[in-house]
N, C-alpha and C positions, 0 to 999 in steps of 0.2 A: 400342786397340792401341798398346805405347807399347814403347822398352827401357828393360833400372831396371838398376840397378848398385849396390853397396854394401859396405861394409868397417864391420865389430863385433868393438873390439878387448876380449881376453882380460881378464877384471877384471885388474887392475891397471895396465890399460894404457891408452893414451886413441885413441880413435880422430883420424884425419889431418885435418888444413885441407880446408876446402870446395872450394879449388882442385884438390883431387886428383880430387873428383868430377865439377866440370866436368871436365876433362878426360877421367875414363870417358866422361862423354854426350856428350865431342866426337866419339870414337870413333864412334858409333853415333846420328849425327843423325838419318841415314837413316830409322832404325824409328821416328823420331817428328817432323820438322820441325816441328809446331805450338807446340809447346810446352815446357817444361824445367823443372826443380824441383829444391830440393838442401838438402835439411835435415840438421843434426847438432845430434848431446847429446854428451856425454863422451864416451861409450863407442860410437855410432855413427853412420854414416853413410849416409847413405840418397840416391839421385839416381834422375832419372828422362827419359824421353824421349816425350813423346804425338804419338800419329796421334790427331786426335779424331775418334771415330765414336757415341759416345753421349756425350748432356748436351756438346755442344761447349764450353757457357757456362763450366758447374760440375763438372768432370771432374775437375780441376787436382790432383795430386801433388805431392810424399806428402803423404798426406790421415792426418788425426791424430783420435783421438776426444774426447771432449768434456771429460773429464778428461785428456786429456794423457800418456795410460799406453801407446797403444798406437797404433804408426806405421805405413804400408803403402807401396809402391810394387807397384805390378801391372802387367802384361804380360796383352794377351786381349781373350778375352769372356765375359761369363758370361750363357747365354740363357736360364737360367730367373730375373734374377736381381729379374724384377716379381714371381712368384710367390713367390720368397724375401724380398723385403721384403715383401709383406703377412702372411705367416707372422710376420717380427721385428715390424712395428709391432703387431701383437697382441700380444706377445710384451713392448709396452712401448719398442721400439728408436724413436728421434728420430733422421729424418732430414733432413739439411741441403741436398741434391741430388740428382738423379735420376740418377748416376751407377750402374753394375754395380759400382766401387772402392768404392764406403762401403756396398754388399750387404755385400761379403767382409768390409770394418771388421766390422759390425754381426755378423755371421756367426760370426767368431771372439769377440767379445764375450760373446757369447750358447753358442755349442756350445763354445769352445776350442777343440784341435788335431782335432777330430769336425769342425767345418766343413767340411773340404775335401771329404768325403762326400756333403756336402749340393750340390756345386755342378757344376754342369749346361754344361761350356763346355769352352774353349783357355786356359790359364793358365799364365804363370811369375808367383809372388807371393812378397814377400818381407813378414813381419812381426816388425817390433820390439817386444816387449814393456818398455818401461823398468823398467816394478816389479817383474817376475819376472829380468829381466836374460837375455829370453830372442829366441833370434831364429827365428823359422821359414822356411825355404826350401819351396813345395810347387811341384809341376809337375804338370801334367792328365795324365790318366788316358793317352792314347796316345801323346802324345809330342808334341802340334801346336807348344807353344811353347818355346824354349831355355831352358836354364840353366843355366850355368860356375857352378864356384865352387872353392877352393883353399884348405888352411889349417895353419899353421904354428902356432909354440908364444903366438903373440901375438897372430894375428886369424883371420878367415874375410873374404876378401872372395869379391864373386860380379856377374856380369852377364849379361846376355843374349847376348853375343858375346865371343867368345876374346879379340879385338881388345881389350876395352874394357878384361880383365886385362893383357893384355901392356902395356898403359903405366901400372902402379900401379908408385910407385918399388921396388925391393926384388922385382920378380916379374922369375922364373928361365925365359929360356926355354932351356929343357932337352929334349932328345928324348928321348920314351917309347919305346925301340927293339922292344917287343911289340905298343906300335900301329903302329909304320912296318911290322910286319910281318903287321901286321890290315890295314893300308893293302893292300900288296901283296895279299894274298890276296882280301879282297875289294872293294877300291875306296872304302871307307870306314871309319872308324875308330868299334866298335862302342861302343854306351854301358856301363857306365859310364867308359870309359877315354877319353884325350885323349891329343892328339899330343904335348903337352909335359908332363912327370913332373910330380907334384906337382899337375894340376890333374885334375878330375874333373866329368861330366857329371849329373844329378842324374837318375834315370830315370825315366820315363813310373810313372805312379800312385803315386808316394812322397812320404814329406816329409821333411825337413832338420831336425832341432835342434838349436843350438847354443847354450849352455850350460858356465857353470863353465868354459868354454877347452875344451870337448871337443863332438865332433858325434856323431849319433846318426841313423842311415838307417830310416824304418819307411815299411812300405808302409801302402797306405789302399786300393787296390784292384786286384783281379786278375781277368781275363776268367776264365770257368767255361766248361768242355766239358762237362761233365757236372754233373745227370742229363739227357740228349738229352729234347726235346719231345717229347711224345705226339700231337700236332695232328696232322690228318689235314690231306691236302696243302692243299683248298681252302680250313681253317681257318687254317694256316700263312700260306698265300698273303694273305688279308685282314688279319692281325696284319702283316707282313711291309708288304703298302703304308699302312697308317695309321699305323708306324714312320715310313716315310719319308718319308711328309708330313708330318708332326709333327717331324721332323729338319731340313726344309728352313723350315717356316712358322717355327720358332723362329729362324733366323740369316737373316730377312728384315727383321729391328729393327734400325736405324740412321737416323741423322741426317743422314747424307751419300749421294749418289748412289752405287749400287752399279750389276754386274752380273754374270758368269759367264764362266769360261774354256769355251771349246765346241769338243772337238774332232771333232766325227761320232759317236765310240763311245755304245756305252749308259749306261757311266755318268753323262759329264756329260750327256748328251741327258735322261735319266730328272732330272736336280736343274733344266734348262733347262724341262721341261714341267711341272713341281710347282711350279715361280715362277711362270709362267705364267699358272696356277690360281689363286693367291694374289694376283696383280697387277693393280692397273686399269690397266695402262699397259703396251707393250712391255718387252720384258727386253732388256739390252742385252747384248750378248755378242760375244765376243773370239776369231779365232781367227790363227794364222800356218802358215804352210808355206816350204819350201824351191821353191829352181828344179828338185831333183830328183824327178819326181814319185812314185819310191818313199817318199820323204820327206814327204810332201804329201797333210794332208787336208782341205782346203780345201774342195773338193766337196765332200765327207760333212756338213763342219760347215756348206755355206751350204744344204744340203736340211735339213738339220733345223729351220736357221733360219728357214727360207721356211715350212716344216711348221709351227711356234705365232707365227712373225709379229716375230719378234725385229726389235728396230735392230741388225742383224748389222754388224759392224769386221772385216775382216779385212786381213791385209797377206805379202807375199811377202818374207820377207828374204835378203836378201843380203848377210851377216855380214862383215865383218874378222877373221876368225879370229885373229890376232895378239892383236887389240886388243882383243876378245871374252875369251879367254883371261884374262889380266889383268884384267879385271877381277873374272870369276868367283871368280877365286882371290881377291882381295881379299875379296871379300863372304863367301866361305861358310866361310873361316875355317881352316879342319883341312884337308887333303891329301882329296880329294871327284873321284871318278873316271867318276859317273854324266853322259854327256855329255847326255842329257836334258836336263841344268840349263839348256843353250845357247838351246833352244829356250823352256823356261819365264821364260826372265830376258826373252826378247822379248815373249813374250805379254804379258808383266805389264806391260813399256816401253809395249806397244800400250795394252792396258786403262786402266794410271795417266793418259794424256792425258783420257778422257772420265769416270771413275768414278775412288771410293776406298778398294770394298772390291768384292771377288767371291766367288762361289760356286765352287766345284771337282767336282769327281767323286773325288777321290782317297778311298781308303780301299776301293771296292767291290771290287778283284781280292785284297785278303788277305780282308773279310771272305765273301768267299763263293766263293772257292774259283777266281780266273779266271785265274790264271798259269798260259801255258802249261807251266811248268817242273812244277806240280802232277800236271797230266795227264800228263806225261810218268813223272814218280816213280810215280805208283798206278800206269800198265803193267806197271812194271819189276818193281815189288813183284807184281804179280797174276802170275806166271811162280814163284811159290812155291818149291817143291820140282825146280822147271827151272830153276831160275836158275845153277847152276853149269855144268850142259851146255851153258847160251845165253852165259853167259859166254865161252867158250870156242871157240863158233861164232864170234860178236862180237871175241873178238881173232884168229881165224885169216882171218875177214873183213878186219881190219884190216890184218893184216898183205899177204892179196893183192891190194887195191885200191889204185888210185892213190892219192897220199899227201892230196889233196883230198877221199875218199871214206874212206878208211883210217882217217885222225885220228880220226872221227868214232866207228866204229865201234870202235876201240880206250879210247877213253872208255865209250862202253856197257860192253864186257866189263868195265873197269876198275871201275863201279858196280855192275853186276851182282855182283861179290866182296865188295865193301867192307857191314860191317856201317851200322845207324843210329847217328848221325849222319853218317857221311861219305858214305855212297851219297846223302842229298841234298843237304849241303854242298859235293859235290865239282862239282854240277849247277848250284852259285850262284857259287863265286868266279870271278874275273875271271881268276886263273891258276892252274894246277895246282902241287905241290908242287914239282917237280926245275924248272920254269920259273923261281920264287920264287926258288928255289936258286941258280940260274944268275942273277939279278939282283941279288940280295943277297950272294950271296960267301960265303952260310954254306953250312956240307955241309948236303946232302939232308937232309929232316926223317926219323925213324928213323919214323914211321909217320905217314899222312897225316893221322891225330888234332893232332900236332902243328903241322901245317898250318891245321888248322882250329878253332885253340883260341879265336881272339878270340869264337868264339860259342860256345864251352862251356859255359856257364852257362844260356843260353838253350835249349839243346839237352839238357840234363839235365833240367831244370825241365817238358820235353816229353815225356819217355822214356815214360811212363805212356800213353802217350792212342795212342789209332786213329793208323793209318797217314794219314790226312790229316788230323787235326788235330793232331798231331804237327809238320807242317810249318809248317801255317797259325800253330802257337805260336809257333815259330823267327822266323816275320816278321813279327807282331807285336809281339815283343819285340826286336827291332832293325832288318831291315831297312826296316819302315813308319817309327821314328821318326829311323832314324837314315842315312837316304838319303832316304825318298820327301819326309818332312817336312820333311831341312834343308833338298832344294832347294826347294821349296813355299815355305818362310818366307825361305825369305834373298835368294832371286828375286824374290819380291814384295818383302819390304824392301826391298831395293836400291833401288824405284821409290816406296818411300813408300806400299804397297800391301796393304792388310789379304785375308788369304784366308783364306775358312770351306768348312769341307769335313763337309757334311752327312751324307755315308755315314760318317763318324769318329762320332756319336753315339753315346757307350756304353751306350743302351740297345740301338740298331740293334747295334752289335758283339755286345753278351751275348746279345742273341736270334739273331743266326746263326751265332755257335758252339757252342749247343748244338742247332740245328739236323742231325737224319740226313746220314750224308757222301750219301745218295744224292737227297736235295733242294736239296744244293750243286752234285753233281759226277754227270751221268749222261749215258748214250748218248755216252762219250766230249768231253762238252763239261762247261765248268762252270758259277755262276751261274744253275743250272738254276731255282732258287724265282723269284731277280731275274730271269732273264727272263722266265719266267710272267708276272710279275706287269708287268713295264716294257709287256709286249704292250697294259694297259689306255688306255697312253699314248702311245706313239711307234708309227710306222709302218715295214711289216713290213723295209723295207729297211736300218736301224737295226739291227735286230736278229739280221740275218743278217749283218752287215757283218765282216768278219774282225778280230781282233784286231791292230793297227796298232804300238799304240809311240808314244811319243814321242823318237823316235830322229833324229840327225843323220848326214850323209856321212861320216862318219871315215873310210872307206877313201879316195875319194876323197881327201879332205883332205890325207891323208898320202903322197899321191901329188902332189898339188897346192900349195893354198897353206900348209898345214902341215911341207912338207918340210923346204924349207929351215929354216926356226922351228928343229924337232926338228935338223936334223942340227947346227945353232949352239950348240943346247945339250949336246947328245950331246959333242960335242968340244970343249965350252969346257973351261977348264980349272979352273975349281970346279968343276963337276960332278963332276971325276974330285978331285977333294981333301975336297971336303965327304965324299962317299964314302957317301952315301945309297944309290947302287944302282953297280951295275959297267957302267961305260961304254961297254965292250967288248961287250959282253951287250946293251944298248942299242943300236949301231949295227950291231949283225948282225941285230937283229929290222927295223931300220929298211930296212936294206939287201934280206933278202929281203922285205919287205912292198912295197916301189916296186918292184922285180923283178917281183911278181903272182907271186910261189911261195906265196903264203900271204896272211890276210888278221888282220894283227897289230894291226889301228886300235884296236881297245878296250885292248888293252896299250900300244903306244905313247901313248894319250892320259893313261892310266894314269902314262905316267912324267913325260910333261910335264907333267902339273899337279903332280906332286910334283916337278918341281924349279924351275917359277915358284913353289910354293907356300913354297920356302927361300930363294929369291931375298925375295921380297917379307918374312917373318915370320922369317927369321934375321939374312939379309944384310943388312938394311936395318931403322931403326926403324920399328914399325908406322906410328908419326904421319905421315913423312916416305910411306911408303905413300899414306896416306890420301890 
């Protein structure tokens, strides 16, 4: 696990002194304290940051091939990559180290820009080729690991964190005023866009080429919905668990002590009992909770643990919210509204004391269907040819209910109308269109399509497919890499902290998306195959357990120790100059939300992290930050 960073200037041009690359990996010690590397040729520059988890000895970046033609800096893991060097040294490949870094060397040697097809892992990788005067940027297939990159008439540079661009001399930070208003909409800024113009995120399964002063975006892979499997359920059900064991046995290879986030739910409980299986030794695993015990699963995670025997850590936090804040924003870069993050940058604090890499669950509620927001969109869509009379019912409800009951049901009718994409776009953002409006100071969007455009792309690309895999596209193709993952990687970075997330196997993924919607999603629950099949493993109380969250007190907070915070910012007086959002519009949500007329916590957090986040990345240089 390491961050890389690098600048490849335009032929003609020469790439910068080696000090400018320290400098990137000063940025971004974090993702690697062990270790550091910083190679240049004329034309570029290559640096790097290592966690070391395999070959600790022989790992060492950028790692160059034998001739001297072809440079690498990588970011990852790559878990098949014993299988793929005994394929190269047949194949004739001499290897120097038992690193997964000089597989992908030998890899691209051997296949060319076909490599990245071959590789079985988490990767952001960068390749120079000197004799072709070529550079390749690839990023894995779902989105596990980061990749900035920017590029003008003179170079391309690129790193694993935004941070590490913003202190290249000559980089603009400039606001992209279509993402601050993807920000608003839905809490995160979608790929391929960035918060500051001119820069761009490379997407989940493509690669980068750069060339002649010009780049070039090709994909190398795309999840399939179709043709749906013909497996009958039981046959399903045993493909379905020798996936997942074979997903988790493969990300049990490391050199350093590992072990698992655990939060009670079925997913990580199902990757906690398959270590388990796989292990002579207890699994060590990690859980935290709040004092509030809506917020708290603490019980759920220590029965599980006591259920296979784990060296269970758990810890109860008791956060600084202030100080909390702050730092989040530092780490995770872009304007990030997901409060989740608060609780996984702990867990990770907890785990980094005893281990240096863990297992997760993330990934199982997109691929098989366990958002309750899913269950909710197929109701609404099954009312057919009634959907306009329920619409209707649904706003004259709204309109006669208390406005606590009201709201709610005026939202139904509101989706009940709206064609696809927005009937389930409108179920995901963080604020509605005339809300947006009301904080940004533009007129009303002329149709909530507008509103909902940062995911355009992802949502055309879906149009074709079933009513639930239509959705499950849309969150795959951004809200899994581009929420669930930053905070996953930037949380655990933050602590120096490698996390593998065994339900992300893109084999597991391609087999449960062409999986029948009614082996995902039945009798009103979903997960229906994964829970079949978790039943071989985990006990029945697991299984029944209700769907939790990793969620924090924001109401509370903004009542509490986040008041004050919010109303200092609300009223300072950048806030109202910088002119990000309308200040006015900010302290009247604040005002009725402490009142108890309404419960605004996920908006107001919404704005405070976007105005620490200009505090910190505009106001201030990022160094001076750090």
């Amino acid at each position: 696990m390491c961050g890389i960073v690098g600048i490849v200037a335009a032929p003609g041009c020469e790439a910068p002194a080696e000090a400018v690359a320290h400098a990137m990996n000063a940025a971004i010690r974090h993702r690697g304290p062990d270790d550091d590397g910083v190679w240049r040729d004329r034309r570029a520059l290559l640096g790097m940051r290592r966690l070391a988890i395999i070959d600790v000895a022989g790992g060492h970046q950028p790692l160059h091939s034998d001739d001297g033609r072809v440079s690498l800096v990588f970011n990852g893991e790559i878990y098949n990559f014993r299988e793929l060097r005994r394929t190269l040294e047949a194949l004739g490949q001499v290897f120097r180290t038992r690193s997964d870094s000089e597989v992908v060397l030998h890899a691209y040697r051997h296949w060319g820009e076909a490599c990245f097809a071959h590789l079985n892992g988490m990767f952001a990788i960068a390749l120079w080729d000197s004799a072709a005067g070529t550079l390749l940027l690839a990023r894995d297939r779902l989105g596990e690991k980061p990749l900035f990159y920017a590029q003008d008439a003179k170079r391309l540079i690129f790193a694993s964190e935004l941070k590490a661009l913003a202190g290249v001399p000559g980089f603009r930070r400039e606001l992209d005023t279509e993402a601050i208003q993807a920000y608003v909409c839905f809490g995160y800024v979608p790929n391929p866009a960035c918060i500051f113009r001119g820069v761009r995120k490379l997407p989940p399964g493509h690669y980068l080429r750069y060339a002649d002063g010009r780049s070039e975006i090709v994909r190398y892979w795309q999840v399939a919905f179709e043709p749906k499997l013909t497996l009958s359920e039981d046959d399903a059900a045993e493909e379905l668990a020798g996936l997942l064991d074979q997903a988790v046995a493969s990300r049990l290879v490391s050199d350093v002590p590992f072990g698992a986030f655990l939060s009670g739910g079925m997913d990580s409980s199902v990757v906690v009992a398959l270590m388990a299986r796989h292990l002579d030794r207890p699994v060590r695993t990690f859980s935290i909770g709040f004092r509030e015990d809506a917020y708290s699963e603490l019980a759920d995670a220590r029965r599980v643990a006591e259920c296979f025997g784990t060296e269970h850590h758990e810890e109860i936090v008791v956060p600084d919210a202030v100080a909390c804040l702050e730092q989040l924003v530092w780490h995770l870069d872009e304007p990030f509204a997901d409060a989740s993050a608060l609780p996984t940058f702990f867990v990770a604090q907890l785990a980094r004391r005893h281990v240096t890499m863990v297992l997760t669950g993330d990934g199982g509620d997109e691929a098989f269907a366990g958002y309750d927001r899913y269950l909710r969109y197929l109701r609404l869509q099954q009312l057919g040819a009634l959907r306009p009379a329920a619409a209707l019912a649904a706003g004259l409800a709204g309109q006669m209910l208390p406005q606590r009951y009201g709201h709610r049901w005026q939202r139904i009718g509101e989706r009940l109308r709206q064609p696809f994409p927005d009937n389930y776009l409108s179920g995901v953002a963080l604020t509605r269109a005339d809300l947006a409006a009301a904080l940004t100071g533009e007129a009303a969007a002329g149709t909530p399509a507008d509103h909902y455009r940062g995911l355009a792309a992802p949502a055309r690309g879906a149009a074709g497919l079933n009513t639930l895999d239509r959705i499950v596209a849309i969150d795959l193709a951004s809200y899994l890499p581009d929420d669930i993952l930053v905070k996953l990687d930037r949380m655990a970075m933050a602590h120096s902290l490698e996390g593998r997330a065994p339900l992300l196997d893109h084999r597991l993924i391609e087999f449960a998306a062409r999986l029948p919607a009614d082996l995902r999603v039945r009798d009103g629950h979903g997960k229906y195959l994964l829970r079949k099949v978790a039943a071989r493993w985990l006990p029945p109380a697991v299984l029944a357990k209700r769907k939790q969250g990793f969620a924090i007190p924001l109401a509370q907070w903004f009542r509490g120790p986040l008041r004050a915070l919010a109303a200092d910012n609300f009223d300072s007086r950048a806030f109202r100059e910088r002119g990000l959002l309308r200040a006015d519009t900010a302290r009247a949500l604040l005002a009725e939300h402490v009142a108890g007329r309404a419960d605004h916590g996920e908006v107001l957090w919404l704005i405070l992290c976007l105005e620490s986040w200009a505090r910190h990345y505009l106001d201030t240089a990022v160094a001076a930050a750090a």
